[in-house]
C-alpha positions, 0 to 999 in steps of 0.5 A: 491484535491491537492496532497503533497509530503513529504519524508518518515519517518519510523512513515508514514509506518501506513499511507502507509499501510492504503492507500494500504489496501484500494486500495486492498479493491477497486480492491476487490469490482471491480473484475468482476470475484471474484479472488481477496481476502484479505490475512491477513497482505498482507498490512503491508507485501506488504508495507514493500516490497515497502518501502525497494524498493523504498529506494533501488533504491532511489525513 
């Protein structure tokens, strides 16, 4: 597996939000004490909060 990096445009925010979705599903599927749960539009709202820091802080 490689991993590439590339700068962010606006049209990866699906993308981003995917990957996010998925990592939220796996922390969901591996809670041992069922308290994790999916809220609807947690992905799209939680990758809108990163992306604004992470070009606030430049990177």
């Amino acid at each position: 597996m490689s991993i590439k990096f590339k700068d962010y445009k606006d049209s990866n925010f699906k993308d981003i939000a995917l990957c996010i979705e998925g990592l939220i599903g796996r922390v969901i599927k591996i809670d041992p004490l069922k308290r994790q749960r999916r809220m609807p539009a947690y992905s799209k709202n939680y990758t809108k909060t990163l992306v604004s820091k992470v070009k606030k802080n430049d990177g």
